[in-house]
C-alpha positions as CSV (number, residue, x, y, z in Angstrom):
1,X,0.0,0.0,0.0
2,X,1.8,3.0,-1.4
3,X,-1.1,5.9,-0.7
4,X,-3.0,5.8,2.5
5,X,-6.8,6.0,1.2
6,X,-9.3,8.4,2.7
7,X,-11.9,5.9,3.6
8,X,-15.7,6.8,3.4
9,X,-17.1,6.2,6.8
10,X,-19.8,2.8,6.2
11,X,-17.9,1.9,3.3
12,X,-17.7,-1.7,3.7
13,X,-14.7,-4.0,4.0
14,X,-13.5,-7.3,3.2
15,X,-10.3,-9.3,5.2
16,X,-10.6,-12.5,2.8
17,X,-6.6,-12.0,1.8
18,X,-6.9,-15.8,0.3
19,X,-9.7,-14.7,-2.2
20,X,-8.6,-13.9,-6.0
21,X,-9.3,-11.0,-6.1
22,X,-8.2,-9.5,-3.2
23,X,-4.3,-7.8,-4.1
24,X,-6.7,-6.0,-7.0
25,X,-9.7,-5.2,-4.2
26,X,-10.9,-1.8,-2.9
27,X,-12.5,-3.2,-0.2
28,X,-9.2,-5.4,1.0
29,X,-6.7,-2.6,0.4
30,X,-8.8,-0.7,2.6
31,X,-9.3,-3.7,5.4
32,X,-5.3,-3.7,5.4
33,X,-5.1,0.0,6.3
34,X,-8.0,0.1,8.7
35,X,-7.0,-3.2,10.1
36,X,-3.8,-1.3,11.5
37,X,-5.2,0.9,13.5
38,X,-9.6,1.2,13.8
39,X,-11.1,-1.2,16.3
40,X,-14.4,-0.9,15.0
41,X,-15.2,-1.1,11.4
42,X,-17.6,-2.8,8.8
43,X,-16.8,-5.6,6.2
44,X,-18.4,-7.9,4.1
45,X,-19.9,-11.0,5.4
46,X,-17.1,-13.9,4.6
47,X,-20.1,-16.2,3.5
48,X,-21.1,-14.1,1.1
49,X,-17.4,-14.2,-0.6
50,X,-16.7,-16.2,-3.1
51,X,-13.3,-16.4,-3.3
52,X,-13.1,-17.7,-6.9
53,X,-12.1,-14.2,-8.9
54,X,-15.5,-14.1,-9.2
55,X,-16.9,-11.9,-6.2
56,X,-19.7,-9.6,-6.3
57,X,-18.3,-7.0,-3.7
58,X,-15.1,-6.6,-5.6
59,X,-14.2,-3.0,-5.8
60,X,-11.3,-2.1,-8.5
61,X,-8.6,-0.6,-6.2
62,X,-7.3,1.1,-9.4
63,X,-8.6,5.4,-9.8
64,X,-11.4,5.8,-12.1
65,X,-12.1,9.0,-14.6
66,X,-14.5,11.3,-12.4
67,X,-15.7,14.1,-14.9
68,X,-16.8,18.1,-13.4
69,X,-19.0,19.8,-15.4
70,X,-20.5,19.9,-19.1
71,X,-21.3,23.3,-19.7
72,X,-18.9,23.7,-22.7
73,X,-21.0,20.5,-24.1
74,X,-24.3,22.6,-23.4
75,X,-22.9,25.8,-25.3
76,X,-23.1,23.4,-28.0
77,X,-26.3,21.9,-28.0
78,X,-29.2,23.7,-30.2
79,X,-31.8,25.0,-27.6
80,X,-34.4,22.2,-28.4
81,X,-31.9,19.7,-27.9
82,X,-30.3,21.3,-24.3
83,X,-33.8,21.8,-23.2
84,X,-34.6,17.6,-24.1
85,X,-31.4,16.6,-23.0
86,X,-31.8,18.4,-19.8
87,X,-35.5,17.2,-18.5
88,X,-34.3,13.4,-19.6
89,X,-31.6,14.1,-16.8
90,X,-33.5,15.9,-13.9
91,X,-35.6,12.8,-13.1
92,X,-32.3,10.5,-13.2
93,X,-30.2,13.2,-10.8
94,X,-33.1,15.6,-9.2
95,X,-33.4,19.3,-10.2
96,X,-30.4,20.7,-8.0
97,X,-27.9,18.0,-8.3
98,X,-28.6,18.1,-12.0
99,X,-27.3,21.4,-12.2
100,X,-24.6,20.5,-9.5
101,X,-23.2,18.0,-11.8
102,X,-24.0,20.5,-14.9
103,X,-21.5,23.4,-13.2
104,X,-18.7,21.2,-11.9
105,X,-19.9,21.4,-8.2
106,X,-20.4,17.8,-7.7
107,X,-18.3,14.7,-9.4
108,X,-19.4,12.9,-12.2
109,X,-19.1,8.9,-11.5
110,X,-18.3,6.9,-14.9
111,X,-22.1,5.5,-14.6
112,X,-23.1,8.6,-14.6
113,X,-20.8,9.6,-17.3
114,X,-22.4,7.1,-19.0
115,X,-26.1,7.8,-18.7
116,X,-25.2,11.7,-19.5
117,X,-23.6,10.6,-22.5
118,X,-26.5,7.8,-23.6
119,X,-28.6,10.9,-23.3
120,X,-26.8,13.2,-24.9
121,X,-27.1,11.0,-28.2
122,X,-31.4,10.4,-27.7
123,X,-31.6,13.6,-28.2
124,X,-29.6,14.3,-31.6
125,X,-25.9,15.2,-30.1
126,X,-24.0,14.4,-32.6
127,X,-20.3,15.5,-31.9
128,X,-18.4,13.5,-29.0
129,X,-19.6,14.6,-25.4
130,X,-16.8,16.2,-23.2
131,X,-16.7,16.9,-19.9
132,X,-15.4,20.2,-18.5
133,X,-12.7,18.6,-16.6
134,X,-11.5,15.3,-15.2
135,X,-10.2,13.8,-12.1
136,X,-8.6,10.2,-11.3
137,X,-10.1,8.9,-7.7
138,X,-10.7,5.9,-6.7
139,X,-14.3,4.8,-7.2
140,X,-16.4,4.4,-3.8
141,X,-20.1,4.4,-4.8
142,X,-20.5,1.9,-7.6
């Protein structure tokens, strides 16, 4: 473990070291760090590991792309489209983090990138969708 990781409190962890897919695992590196120090902690149940490279809990410890912001993408929108493109998105997000996401307040996870993008081309965006900006983190949520 080169980086200590910033840990989100109730993020769940796992201590099966003999699993495959533990030196690759989010949830392990982050058992190893805790396990050092933090008497109190969550993890995944150990009967719910599989242990065959095939886990459903498995967490790429690799960072991920986060994006910020996609108001250089709406500057290039027609109106009709921004305007489709937009009330596709406020039922997926809600109205205020919509805009959140839309000025760079609030991260952008990859499934999200993906669903902005997906909706982007529904309604008639054509050119390839950009983010404003983009961060590697690692990848808590999903």
């Amino acid at each position: 473990m080169n980086q200590k990781l910033e840990i989100p409190h109730g993020f769940a962890l796992c201590g099966e070291a003999e699993c495959l897919c533990a030196e690759g695992c989010l949830r392990h590196r982050a058992y190893l760090q805790q396990a050092e120090t933090v008497k109190v902690f969550t993890v995944v149940n150990p009967r719910f590991c599989t242990k065959d490279g095939q886990c459903a809990y498995f967490r790429d410890a690799g960072p991920v792309n986060f994006a910020r912001g996609f108001t250089q993408m709406q500057k290039r929108m027609l109106p009709e489209q921004y305007n489709a493109f937009m009330w596709k998105l406020i039922p997926y997000f809600g109205r205020n983090p919509y805009f959140e996401r839309r000025n760079g307040k609030r991260l952008i996870s990859p499934a999200e990138q993906q669903q902005i993008v997906d909706v982007a081309q529904q309604v008639g965006v054509e050119v390839e969708f950009k983010f404003d900006a983009y961060e590697q983190r690692y990848n808590w949520r999903n």
